[in-house]
C-alpha positions in Angstrom: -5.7 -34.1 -1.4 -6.7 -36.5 1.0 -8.7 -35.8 4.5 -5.9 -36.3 6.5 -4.0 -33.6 5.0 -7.1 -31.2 5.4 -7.2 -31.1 9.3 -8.8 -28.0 10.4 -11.6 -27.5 11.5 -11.1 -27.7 15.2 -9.1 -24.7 14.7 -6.3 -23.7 12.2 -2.8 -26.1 13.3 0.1 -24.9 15.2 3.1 -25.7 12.9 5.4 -23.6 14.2 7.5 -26.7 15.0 7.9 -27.6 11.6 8.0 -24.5 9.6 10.5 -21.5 9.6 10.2 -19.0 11.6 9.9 -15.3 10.4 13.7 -14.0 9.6 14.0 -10.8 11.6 14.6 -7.6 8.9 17.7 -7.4 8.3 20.3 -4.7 6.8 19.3 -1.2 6.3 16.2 -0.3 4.5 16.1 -0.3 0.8 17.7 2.3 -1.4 14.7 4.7 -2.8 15.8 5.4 -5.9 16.5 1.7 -6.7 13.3 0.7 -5.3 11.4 3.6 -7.7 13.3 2.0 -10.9 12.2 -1.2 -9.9 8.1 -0.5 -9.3 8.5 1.9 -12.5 9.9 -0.6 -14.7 7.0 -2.8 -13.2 4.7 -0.3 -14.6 5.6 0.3 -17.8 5.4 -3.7 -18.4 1.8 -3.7 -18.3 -0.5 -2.3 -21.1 -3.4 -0.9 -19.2 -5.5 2.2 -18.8 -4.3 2.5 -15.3 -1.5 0.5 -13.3 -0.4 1.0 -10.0 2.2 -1.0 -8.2 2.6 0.2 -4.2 5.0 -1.1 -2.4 5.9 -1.4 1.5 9.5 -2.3 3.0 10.1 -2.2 6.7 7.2 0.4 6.5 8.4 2.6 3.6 6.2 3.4 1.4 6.5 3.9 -2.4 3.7 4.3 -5.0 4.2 4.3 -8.6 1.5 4.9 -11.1 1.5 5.0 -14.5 -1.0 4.0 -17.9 -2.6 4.4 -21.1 -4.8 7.1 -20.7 -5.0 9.9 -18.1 -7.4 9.5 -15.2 -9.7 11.5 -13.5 -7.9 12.2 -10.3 -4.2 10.7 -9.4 -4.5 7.0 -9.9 -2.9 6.3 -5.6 -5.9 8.1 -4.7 -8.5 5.7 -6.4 -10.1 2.5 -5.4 -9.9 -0.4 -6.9 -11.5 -3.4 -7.7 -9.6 -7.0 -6.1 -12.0 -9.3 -7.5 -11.4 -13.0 -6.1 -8.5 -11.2 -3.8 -11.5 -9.9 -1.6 -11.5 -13.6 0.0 -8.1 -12.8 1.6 -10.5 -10.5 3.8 -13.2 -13.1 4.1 -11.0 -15.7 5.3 -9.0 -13.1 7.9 -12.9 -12.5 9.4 -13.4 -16.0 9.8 -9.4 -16.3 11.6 -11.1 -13.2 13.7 -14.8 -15.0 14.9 -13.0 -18.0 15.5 -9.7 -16.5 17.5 -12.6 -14.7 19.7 -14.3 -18.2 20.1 -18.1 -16.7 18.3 -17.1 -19.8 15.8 -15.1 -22.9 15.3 -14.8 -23.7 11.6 -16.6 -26.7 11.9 -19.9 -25.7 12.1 -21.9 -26.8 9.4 -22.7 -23.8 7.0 -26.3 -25.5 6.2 -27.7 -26.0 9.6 -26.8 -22.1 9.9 -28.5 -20.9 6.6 -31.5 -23.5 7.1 -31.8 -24.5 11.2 -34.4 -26.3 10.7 -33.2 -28.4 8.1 -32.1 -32.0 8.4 -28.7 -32.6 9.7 -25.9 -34.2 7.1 -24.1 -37.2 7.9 -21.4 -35.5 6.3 -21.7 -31.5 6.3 -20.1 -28.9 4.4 -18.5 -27.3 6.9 -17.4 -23.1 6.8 -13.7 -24.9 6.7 -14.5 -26.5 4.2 -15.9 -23.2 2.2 -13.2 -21.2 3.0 -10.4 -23.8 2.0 -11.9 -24.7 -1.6 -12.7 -28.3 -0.4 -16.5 -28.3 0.3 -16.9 -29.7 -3.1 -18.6 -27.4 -5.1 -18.3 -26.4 -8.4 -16.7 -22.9 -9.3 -20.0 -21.7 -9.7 -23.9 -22.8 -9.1 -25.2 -25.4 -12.4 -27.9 -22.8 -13.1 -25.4 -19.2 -13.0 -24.5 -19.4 -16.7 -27.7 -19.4 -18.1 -29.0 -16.6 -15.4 -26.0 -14.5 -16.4 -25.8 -15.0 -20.0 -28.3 -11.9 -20.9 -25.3 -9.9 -18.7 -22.7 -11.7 -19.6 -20.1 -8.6 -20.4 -21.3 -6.4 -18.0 -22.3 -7.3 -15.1 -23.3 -10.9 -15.1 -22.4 -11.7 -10.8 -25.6 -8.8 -10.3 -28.2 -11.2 -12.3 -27.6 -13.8 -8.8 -28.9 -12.4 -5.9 -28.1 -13.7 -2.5 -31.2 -15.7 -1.8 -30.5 -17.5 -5.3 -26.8 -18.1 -3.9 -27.8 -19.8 -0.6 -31.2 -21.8 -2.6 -28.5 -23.1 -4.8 -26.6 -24.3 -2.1 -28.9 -26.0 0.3 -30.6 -27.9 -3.5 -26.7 -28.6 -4.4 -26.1 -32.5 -4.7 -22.8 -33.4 -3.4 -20.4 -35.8 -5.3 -17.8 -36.3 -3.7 -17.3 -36.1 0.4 -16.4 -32.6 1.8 -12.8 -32.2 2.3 -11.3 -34.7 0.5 -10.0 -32.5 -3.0 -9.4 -29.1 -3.2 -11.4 -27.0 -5.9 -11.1 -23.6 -6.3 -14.5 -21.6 -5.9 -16.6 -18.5 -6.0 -19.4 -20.2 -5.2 -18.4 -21.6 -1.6 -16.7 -18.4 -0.5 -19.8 -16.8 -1.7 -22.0 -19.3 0.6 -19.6 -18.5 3.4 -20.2 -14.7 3.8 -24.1 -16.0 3.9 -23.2 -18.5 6.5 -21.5 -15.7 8.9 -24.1 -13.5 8.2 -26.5 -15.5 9.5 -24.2 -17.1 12.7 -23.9 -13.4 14.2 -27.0 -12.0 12.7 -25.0 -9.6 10.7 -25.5 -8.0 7.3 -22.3 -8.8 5.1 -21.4 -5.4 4.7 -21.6 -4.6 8.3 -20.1 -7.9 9.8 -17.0 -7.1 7.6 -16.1 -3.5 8.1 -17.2 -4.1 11.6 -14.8 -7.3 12.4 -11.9 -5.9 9.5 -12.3 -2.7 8.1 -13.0 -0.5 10.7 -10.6 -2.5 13.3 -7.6 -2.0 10.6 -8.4 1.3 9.8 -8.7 0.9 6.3 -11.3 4.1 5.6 -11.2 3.8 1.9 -12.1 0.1 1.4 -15.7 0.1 0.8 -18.3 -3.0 -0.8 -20.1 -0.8 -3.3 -19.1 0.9 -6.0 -18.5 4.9 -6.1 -18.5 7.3 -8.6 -15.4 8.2 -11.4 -13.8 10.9 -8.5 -13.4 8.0 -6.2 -13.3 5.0 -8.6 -11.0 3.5 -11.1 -13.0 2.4 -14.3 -12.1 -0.8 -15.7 -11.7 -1.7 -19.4 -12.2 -4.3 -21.6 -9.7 -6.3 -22.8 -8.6 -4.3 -26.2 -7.9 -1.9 -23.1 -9.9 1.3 -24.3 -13.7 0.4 -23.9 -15.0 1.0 -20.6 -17.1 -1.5 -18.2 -19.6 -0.6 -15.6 -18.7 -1.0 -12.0 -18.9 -4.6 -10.7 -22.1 -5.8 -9.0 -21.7 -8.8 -7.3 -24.9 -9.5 -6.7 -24.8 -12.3 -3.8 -21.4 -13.0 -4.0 -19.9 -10.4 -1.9 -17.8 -12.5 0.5 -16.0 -13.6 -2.9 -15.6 -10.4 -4.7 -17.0 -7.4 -3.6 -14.1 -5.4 -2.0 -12.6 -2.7 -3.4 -10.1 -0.1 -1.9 -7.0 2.5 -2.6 -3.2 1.5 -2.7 -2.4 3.1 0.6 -5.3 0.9 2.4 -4.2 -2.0 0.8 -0.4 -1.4 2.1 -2.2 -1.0 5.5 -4.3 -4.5 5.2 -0.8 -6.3 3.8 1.5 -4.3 6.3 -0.8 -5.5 9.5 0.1 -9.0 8.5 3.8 -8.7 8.2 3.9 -7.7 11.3 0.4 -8.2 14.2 2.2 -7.3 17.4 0.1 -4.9 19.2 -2.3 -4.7 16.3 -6.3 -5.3 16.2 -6.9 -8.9 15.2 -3.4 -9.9 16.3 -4.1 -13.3 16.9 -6.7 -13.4 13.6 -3.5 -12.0 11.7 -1.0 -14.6 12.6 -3.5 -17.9 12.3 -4.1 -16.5 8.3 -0.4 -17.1 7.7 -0.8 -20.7 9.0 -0.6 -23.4 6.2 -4.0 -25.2 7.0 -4.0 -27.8 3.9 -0.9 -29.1 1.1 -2.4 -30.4 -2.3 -0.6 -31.3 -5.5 2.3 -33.5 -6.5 4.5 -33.5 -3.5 2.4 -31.6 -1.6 3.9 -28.5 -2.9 1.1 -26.3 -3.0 -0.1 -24.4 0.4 -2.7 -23.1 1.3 -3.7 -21.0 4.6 -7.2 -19.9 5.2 -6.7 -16.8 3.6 -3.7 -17.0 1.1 -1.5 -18.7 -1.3 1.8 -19.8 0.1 5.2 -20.3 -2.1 8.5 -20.3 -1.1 11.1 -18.4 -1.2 15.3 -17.5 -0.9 14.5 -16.6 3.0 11.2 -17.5 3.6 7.5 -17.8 2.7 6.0 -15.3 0.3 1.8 -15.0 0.8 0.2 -13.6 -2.6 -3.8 -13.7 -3.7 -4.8 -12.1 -7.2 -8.3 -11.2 -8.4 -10.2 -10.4 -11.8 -12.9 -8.6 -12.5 -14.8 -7.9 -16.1 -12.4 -4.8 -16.5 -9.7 -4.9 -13.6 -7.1 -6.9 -12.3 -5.2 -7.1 -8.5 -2.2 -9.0 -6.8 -1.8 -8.8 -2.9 1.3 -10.1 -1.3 3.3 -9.9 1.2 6.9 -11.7 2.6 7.4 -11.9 6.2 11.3 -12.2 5.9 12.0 -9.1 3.7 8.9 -7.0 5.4 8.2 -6.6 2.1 3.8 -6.2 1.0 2.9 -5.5 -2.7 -0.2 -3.9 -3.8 -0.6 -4.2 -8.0 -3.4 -2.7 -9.6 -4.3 -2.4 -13.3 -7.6 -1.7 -14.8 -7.7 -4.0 -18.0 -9.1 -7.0 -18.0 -6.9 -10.2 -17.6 -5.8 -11.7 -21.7 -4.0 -14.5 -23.2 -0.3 -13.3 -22.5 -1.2 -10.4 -20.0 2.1 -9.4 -17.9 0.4 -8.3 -15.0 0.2 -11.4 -12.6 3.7 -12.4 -13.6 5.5 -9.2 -13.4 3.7 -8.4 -10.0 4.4 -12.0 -8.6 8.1 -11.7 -9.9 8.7 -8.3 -8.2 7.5 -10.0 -4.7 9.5 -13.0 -4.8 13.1 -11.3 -6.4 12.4 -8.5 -3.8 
């Protein structure tokens, strides 16, 4: 990727002249019964404890469930863990502080964790975190070795948030900020320091204050709960238990966690914003903001993954934890949003991602 074809900051591009539009729903809305053979055949593909796979068309609702082993309490009613699918709500906080004008996107993420540090000629910028093209590494030189003595259960809580931002500000920089894209942790992770500390905000509080609370999503929550509330993860022969994840200072990369229903209600505000909280927030995170690849096939928005499709875009983000796995999506022209959920930790060969990104885009 070249810097010309990474152009925000200076606030995510207008291309509605060159891309196509939403296609209105169309026809009436899906049969039920077909729908439940499709989510329950989506189910039994996966070989997990727990699976869920909730679905939304044109704002009906359908939740199937299903698994290995019976769980505490019916598995629509428990929260999850998304993993690296928790930056879809970083990045649609940053859309909101900078739609509200409290940021730009080009404000250097070092001169707000350190003010009285030296300016760079050439800055990281929170763009540039959010996007994957700041330049650093999927995770800080020093994590592996920190993590090790954790390493298969909670290895994220052994790096604490001042270690996170200290890494960042010591980082040496090899190649010039937003000229290749690289997917990671690490500079979503610096990110949700970098907002903290531009609104003088606690993590926690800055997102289910600007997100959360605004989208009404009262089950998504940042810390872990207890089994009535909680799915439990596995490993991956799919029958030992892990703890609950502890991200330690990467919250801004990993920390969210929620029940199917909330998801639908996250992935159904952005099919469609009208006369919705974070309206305008909601439509700039379906904006392509940067093309990589051969061709420049791959798209990226600040928030999400974009493919195409027969009639339009599809939008999709998965995460992985050390015993669960999530897919988000969503598709503006079937007014279709996908929630998949298992809780077995991703394999060599593992169905999940495919069959939940194949049920999106034949949908």
């Amino acid at each position: 990727m070249t810097a010309a074809a990474h152009p925000w900051p200076g606030g995510p591009p207008d291309l509605t002249d060159v891309l196509p539009p939403d296609v209105p729903q169309r026809g009436p809305a899906a049969d039920d019964e077909a729908v439940r053979r499709r989510l329950d055949a989506a189910v039994d593909a996966v070989d997990a404890p727990d699976v869920v796979f909730a679905l939304s068309r044109h704002g009906r609702r359908t939740v199937r469930t299903g698994g290995t082993s019976p769980p505490p309490v019916p598995r629509e009613r428990l929260r999850y863990e998304l993993g690296s699918a928790s930056k879809t709500f970083t990045g649609l906080l940053l859309a909101q502080l900078t739609h509200t004008g409290l940021l730009s996107g080009g404000e250097p993420a070092a001169a707000l964790l350190d003010p009285a540090r030296r300016p760079d000629e050439q800055p990281v910028t929170l763009a540039h975190l959010i996007t994957h093209t700041s330049g650093l590494p999927a995770l800080p030189a020093d994590f592996f070795v920190r993590a090790l003595p954790a390493w298969r259960t909670n290895p994220y809580a052994r790096y604490p948030a001042e270690r996170v931002v200290d890494a960042f500000l010591r980082h040496r920089r090899h190649r010039r900020p937003g000229t290749r894209w690289h997917y990671s942790n690490f500079g979503v992770a610096v990110l949700g320091h970098a907002l903290a500390a531009a609104t003088g905000t606690p993590w926690e509080e800055l997102l289910t204050g600007q997100v959360l609370g605004p989208l009404g999503l009262s089950e998504a929550t940042l810390v872990p709960g207890g089994p009535d509330t909680d799915a439990t993860g596995h490993r991956r022969d799919g029958t030992t238990p892990v703890p609950p994840l502890a991200v330690g200072g990467f919250q801004a990369a990993g920390a969210v966690r929620a029940a199917p229903h909330d998801l639908l209600a996250f992935l159904e505000a952005h099919l469609d914003p009208s006369d919705r909280p974070l309206a305008g927030a909601l439509r700039a995170v379906r904006r392509p903001v940067l093309r990589r690849g051969l061709g420049h096939r791959q798209v990226h928005t600040v928030a999400w993954f974009r493919h195409p499709a027969e009639g339009g875009p599809m939008y999709f983000h998965g995460g992985a934890t050390l015993g669960q796995q999530a897919f988000l999506g969503f598709r503006p022209d079937t007014g279709t949003a996908l929630a998949a959920l298992c809780t077995r930790r991703f394999r060599v060969g593992d169905a999940f991602v495919p069959t939940a990104y194949a049920l999106l885009a034949e949908l």
